[in-house]
C-alpha positions as a printed Julia matrix, in Angstrom:
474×3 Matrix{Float64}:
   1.37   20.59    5.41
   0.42   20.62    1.93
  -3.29   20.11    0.98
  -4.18   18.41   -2.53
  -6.94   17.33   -4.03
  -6.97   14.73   -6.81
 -10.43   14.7    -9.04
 -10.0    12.57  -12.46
  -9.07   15.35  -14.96
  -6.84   17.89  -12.41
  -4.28   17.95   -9.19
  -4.58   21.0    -7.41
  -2.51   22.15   -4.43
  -3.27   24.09   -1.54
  -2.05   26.12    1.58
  -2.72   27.38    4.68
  -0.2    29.86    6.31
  -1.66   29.18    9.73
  -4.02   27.1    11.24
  -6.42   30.42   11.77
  -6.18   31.09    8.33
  -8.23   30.32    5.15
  -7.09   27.9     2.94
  -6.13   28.71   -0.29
  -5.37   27.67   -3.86
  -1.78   27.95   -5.01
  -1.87   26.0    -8.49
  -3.94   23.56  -10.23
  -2.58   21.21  -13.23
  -4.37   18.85  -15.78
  -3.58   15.68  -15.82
  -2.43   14.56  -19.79
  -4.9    11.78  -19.1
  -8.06   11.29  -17.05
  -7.78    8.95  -14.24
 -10.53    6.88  -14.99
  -9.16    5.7   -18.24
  -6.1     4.72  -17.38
  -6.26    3.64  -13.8
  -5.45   -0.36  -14.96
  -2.16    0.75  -16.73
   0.51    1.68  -14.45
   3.16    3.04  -16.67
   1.12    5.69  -18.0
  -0.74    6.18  -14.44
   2.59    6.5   -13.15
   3.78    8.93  -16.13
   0.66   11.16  -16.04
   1.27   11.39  -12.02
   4.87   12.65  -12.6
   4.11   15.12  -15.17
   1.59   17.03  -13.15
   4.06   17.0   -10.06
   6.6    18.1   -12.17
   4.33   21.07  -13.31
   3.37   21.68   -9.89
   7.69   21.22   -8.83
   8.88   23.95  -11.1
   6.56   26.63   -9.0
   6.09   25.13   -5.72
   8.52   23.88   -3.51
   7.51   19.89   -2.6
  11.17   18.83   -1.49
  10.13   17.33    2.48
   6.55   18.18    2.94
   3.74   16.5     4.5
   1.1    15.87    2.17
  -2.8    15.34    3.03
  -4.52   14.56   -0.13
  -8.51   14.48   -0.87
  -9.28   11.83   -3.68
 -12.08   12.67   -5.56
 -15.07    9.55   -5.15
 -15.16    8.73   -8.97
 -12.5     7.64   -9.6
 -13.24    5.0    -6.32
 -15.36    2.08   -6.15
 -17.7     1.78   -3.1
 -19.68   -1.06   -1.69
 -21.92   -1.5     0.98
 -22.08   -4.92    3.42
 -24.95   -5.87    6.45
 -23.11   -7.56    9.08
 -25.46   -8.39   12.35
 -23.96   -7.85   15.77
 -23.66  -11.57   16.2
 -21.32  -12.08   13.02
 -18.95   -8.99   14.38
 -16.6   -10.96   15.75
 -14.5   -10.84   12.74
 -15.22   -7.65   11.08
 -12.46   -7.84    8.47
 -12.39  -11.12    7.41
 -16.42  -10.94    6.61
 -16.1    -7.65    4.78
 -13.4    -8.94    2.54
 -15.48  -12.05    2.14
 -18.59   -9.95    0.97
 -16.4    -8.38   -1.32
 -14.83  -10.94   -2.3
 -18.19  -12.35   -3.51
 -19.0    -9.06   -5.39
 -15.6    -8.25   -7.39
 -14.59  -12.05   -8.57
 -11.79  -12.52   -9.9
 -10.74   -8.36   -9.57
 -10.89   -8.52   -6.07
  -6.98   -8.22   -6.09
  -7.23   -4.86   -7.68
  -8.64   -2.86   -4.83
  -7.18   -1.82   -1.52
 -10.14   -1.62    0.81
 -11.03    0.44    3.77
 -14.27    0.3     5.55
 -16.73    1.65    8.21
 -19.54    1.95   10.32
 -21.21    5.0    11.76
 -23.79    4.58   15.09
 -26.81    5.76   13.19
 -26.35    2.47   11.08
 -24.68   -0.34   13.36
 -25.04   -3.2    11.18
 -24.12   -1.53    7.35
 -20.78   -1.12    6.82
 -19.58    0.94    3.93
 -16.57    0.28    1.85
 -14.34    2.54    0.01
 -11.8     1.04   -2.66
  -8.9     2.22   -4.64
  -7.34    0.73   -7.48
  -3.95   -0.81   -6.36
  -2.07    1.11   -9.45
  -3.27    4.41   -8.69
  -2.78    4.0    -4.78
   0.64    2.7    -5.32
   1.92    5.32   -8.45
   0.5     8.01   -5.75
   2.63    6.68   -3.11
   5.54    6.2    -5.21
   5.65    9.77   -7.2
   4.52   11.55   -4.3
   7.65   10.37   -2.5
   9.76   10.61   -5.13
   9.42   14.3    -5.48
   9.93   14.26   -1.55
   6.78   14.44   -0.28
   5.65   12.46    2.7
   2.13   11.14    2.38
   0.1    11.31    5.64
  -3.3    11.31    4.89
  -4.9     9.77    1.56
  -8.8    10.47    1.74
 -12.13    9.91   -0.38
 -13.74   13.14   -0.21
 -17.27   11.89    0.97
 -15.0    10.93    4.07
 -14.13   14.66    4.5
 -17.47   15.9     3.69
 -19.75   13.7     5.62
 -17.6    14.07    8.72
 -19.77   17.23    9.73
 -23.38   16.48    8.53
 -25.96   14.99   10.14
 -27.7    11.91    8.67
 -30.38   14.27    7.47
 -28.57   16.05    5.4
 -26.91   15.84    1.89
 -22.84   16.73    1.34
 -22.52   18.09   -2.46
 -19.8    18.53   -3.92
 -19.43   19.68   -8.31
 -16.86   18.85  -10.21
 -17.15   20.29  -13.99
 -21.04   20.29  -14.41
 -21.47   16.62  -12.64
 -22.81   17.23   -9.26
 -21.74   14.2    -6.33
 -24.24   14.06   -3.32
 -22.88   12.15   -0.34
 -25.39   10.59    2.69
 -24.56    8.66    5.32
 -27.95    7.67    6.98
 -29.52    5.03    9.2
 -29.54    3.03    5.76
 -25.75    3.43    5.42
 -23.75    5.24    2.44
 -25.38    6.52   -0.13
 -23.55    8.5    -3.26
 -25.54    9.64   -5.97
 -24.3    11.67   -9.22
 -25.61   13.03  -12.28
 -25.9    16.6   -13.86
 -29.05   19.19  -14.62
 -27.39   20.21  -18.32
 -26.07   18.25  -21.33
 -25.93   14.42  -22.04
 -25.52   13.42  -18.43
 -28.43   14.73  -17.55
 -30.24   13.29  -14.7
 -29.42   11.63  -11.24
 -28.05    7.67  -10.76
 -27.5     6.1    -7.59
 -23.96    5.2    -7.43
 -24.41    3.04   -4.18
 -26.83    2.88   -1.0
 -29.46    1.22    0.52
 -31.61    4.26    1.16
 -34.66    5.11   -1.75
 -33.31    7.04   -4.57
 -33.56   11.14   -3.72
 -35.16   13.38   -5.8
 -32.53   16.14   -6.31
 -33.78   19.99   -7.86
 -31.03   22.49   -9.0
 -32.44   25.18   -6.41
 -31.39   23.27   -3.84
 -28.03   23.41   -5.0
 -28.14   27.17   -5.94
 -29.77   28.29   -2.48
 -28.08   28.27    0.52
 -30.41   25.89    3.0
 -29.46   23.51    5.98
 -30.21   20.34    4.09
 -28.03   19.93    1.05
 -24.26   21.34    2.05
 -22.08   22.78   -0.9
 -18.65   21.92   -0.94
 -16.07   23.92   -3.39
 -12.19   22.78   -3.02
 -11.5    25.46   -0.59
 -14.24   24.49    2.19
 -13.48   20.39    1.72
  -9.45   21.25    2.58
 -11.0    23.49    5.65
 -12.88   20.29    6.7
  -9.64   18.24    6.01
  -7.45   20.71    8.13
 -10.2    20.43   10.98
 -10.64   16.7    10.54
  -6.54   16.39   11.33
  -6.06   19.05   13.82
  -8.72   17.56   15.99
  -7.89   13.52   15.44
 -11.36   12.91   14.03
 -11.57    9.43   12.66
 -11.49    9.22    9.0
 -10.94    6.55    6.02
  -7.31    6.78    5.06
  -6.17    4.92    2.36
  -2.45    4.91    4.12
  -3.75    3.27    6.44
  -3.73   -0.26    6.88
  -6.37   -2.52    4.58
  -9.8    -3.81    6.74
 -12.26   -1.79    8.9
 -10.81    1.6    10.7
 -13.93    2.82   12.1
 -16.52    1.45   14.06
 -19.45    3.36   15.63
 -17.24    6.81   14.66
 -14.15    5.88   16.2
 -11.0     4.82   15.48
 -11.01    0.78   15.06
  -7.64   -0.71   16.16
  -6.99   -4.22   15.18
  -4.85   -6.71   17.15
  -1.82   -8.57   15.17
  -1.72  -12.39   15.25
   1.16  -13.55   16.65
   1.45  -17.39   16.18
   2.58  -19.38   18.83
   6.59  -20.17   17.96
   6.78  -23.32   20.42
   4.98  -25.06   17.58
   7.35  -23.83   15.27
  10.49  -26.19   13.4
  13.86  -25.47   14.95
  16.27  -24.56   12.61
  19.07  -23.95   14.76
  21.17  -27.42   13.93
  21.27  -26.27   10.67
  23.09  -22.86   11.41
  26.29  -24.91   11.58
  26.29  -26.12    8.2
  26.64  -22.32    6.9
  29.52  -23.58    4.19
  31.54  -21.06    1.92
  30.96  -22.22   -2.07
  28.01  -24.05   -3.41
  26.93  -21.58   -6.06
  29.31  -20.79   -8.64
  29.67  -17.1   -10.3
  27.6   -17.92  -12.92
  24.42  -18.98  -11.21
  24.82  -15.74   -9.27
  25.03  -13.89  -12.28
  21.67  -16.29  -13.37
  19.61  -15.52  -10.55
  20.27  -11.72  -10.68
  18.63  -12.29  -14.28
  15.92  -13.96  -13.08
  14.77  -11.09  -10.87
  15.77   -8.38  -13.72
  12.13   -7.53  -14.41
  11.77   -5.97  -11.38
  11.45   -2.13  -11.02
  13.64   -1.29   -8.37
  13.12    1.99   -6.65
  16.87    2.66   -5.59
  20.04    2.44   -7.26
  22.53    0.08   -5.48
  26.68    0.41   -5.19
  27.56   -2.83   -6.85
  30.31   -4.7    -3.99
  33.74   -6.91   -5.21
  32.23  -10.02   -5.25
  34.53  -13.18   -3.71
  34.44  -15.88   -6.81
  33.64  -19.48   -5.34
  34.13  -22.71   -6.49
  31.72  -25.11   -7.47
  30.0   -27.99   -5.55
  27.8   -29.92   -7.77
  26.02  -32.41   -5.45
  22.42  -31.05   -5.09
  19.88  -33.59   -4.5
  17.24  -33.21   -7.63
  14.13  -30.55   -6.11
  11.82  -28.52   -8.6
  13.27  -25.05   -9.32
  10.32  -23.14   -6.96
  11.45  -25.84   -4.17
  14.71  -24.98   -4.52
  13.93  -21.23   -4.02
  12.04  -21.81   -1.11
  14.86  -23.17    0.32
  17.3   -20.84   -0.25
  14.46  -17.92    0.72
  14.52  -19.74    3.9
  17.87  -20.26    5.0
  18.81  -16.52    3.65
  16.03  -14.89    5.86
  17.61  -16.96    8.83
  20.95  -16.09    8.48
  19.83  -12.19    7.84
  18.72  -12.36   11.47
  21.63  -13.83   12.89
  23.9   -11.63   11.2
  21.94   -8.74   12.48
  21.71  -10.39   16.4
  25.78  -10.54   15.86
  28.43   -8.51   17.75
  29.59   -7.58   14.16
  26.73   -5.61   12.75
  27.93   -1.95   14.19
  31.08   -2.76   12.1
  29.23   -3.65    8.89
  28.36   -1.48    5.96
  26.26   -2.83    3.97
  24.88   -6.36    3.45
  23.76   -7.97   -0.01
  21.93  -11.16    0.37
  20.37  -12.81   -3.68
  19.02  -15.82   -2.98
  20.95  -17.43   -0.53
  24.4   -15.69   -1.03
  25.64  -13.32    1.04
  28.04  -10.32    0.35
  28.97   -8.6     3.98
  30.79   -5.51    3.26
  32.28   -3.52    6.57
  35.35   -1.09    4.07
  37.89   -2.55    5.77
  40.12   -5.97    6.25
  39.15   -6.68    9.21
  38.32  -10.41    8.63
  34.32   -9.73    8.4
  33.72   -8.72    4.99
  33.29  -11.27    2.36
  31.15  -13.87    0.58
  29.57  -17.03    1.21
  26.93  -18.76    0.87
  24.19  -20.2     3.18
  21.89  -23.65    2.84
  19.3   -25.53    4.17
  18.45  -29.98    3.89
  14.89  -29.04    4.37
  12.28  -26.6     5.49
   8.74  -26.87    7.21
   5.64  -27.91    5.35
   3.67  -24.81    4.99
   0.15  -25.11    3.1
  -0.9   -21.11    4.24
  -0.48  -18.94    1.01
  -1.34  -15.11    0.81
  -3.16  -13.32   -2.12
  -0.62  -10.35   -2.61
  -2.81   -7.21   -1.61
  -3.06   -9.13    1.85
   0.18   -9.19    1.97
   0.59   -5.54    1.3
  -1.54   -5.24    3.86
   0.08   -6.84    6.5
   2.81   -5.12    5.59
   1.41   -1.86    6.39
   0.09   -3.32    9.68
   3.4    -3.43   10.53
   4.63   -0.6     9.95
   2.79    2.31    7.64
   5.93    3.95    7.13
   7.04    1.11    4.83
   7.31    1.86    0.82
   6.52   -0.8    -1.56
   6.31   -1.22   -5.27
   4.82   -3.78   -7.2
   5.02   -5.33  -10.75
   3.81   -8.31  -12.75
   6.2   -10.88  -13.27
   6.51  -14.74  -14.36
   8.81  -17.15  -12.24
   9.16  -20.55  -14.11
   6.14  -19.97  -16.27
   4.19  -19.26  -12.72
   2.43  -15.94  -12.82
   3.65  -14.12  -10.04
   3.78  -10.36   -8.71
   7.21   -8.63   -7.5
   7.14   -6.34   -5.14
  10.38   -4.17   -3.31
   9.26   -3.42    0.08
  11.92   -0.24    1.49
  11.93   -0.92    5.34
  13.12    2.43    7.56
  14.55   -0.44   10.17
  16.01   -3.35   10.13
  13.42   -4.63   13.04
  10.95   -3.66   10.61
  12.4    -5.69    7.87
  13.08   -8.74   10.52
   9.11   -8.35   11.7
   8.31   -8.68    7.15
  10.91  -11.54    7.09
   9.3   -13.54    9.81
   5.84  -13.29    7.64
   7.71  -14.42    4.76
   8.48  -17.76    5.92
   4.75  -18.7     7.05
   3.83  -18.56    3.29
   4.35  -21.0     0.49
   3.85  -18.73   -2.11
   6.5   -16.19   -0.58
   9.8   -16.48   -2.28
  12.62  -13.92   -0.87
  15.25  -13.0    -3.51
  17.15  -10.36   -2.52
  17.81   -8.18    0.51
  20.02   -4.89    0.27
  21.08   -3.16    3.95
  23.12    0.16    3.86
  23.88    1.43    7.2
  24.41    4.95    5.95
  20.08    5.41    5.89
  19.34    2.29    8.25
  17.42    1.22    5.02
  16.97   -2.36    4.12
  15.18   -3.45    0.66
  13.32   -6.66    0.67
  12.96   -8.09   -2.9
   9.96  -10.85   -2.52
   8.33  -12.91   -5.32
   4.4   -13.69   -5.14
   3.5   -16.56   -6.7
  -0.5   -16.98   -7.65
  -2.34  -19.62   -7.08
């Protein structure tokens, strides 16, 4: 296990040869930009990230390690929310309510993890993390083969051994963070006793404002704890070898502990008897309603996406042309096709034929099968559908990122802006390590209206299957 910790202006990395041993520093980069600044543009987030791995690559070996990173509080957002033990009974959906309320409109820019300690039952503290830097984290950490495990706020890791009388402090440059978690909830304060910062703010909590004096800092004592890099990656060590609860921004989105433990939230599975059978419509599977060129028009449509793999184009089966479409708007039409290509991915992977096939390429609602030989299986066709359900249920896309991770947290995901027919929309690629997994995303899919599939790639040689989804926005 590697150890790093992530403050706005440096990435440092960190090791412990046993679990007996000390940790201890093995390099520390700058970052070519702070954080802060640029944590709303993700091509230079995700540039700045790469550089400092790279840095960090050409003296440390990062090829299949397990990371555990610390995330330094400032560059998160915190909030705080009083929920009485008669309005518990749906933790999550109040506490993204609440915040909704607070952020507006930029709700949809933070992935949020809460909880609640027993000291303060009813205040529940929040921590958030811009959706850019969580997901160019995620994405350059793995792509220098590195398998996030644990993606922590530091107060998390500090405050998991103090008592609520005492104050976690942490210093990072000459600005000093002091972290409380009290029968008044979270409190973070920060501020510095030199230069233009001078002076103490309270970042959040409910608790007076502390009066903070730089002797208490200096001098060991049993109230105010001192925390240098090397002790809060002790903690963190401690924190995982024992299975303490602890935010984790892996994790899925919502509450993950209650009362200091480990808050596990049941999955709603709606009831399928009430569901439309689509079965009849199985039959009409026809070969040839979409000529060449629309494929070659729909694969420009979803151009703008940033697509995480490179794919081994197949010899695509030309087929002719069938003009008679009844007249349905262009997102309609999608819909459609996103429908009846997420059913037929499930029955070609219920088949007898799957062990024999290779690789499968579904855009839109045309499918390539692919099994390297002639064995009557491979080929091209294409699937439709007269109709589909009325669905009025839509999903904001951080939800669905959410879910997604609900299902499974092994899941890797990246997301972009986009436009589909002068609708603003987000694209995300969603890399499933199953193709249950992807079935379980797929079945989601189709109980939103603002869910448009438009591609799926299977290869059998990694099990992998890449789900290509548009979000529309309301």
């Amino acid at each position: 296990m590697l150890y790093f910790i992530v403050h706005s202006d440096t990435l440092s990395v960190f090791k412990k040869s046993s679990e007996t041993d000390s940790a201890h520093l093995e390099l520390k980069v700058k970052f070519h930009h702070n954080l802060i600044s640029i944590d709303n543009n993700p091509k230079l987030l995700s540039s700045v990230i790469a550089q400092a791995l790279d840095e960090l690559g050409e003296k440390i070996d990062l090829e299949n390690k397990k990371a555990a990173i610390a995330i330094d509080d400032s560059i998160l957002s915190h909030s705080l929310s009083v929920i009485s033990k008669k309005n518990q009974s749906n933790l999550s959906q109040k506490i993204k309510q609440e915040l909704q309320g607070k952020w507006k409109e930029l709700f949809r820019n933070y992935f949020s993890i809460s909880e609640s300690k027993k000291s303060s039952k009813n205040i529940f503290h929040t921590a958030e993390m811009n959706h850019y830097l969580r997901e160019k984290i995620k994405l350059n950490f793995n792509n220098f083969g590195v398998d996030i495990k644990f993606l922590v706020p530091i107060s998390s890791i500090v405050l998991s051994g103090t008592k609520s009388t005492q104050y976690a402090v942490t210093k990072s440059s000459r600005i000093y963070s002091i972290f409380n978690y009290s029968k008044k909830g979270f409190s973070f304060y920060s501020g510095s006793f030199t230069g233009k910062d001078k002076g103490f703010r309270r970042i959040i909590g409910l608790a007076d404002m502390a009066k903070f004096k730089e002797k208490d800092f200096k001098n060991a004592n049993l109230k105010h704890i001192m925390f240098n890099d090397v002790k809060i990656v002790e903690f963190f060590a401690k924190i995982i070898k024992d299975s303490s609860p602890i935010l984790n921004f892996v994790k899925p989105f919502g509450v993950q502990i209650l009362n200091d433990q480990n808050y596990s939230k049941a999955r709603i599975v709606l009831d399928k008897s009430n569901h439309f059978n689509f079965s009849q419509y199985l039959q009409n599977i026809v070969a040839g309603l979409l000529t060449l060129g629309l494929l070659i028009f729909t694969l420009a449509v979803i151009s703008d996406f940033d697509f995480i793999y490179n794919e081994t184009p197949l010899n695509i089966q030309e087929i002719k042309e069938i003009q008679t479409k009844p007249p349905v708007s262009q997102v309609q039409k999608y819909r459609t096709s996103s429908y009846a290509a997420i059913n037929e991915f499930e029955m070609i992977t219920n088949s007898n034929n799957m062990d024999k096939i290779q690789s499968i390429v579904i855009v839109d609602s045309r499918i390539n099968i692919n099994t390297n030989s002639n064995d009557g299986i491979s080929g091209a066709y294409t699937v439709t559908l007269s109709t589909i359900p009325s669905i009025e249920s839509s999903i904001l896309i951080y939800d669905l990122l959410s879910l997604i991770s609900s299902i499974d947290d092994t899941s890797q995901f990246e997301r972009t802006d986009g436009s589909f027919f002068d609708k603003i929309s987000d694209n995300i690629v969603i890399r499933c390590e199953s193709i249950d997994t992807s079935i379980k995303i797929l079945q989601d899919v189709k109980q939103y209206n603002n869910l448009i599939l438009r591609k799926i790639l299977y290869t059998k040689t990694n099990n992998s299957v890449h789900l290509y989804i548009t979000v529309l926005r309301s």
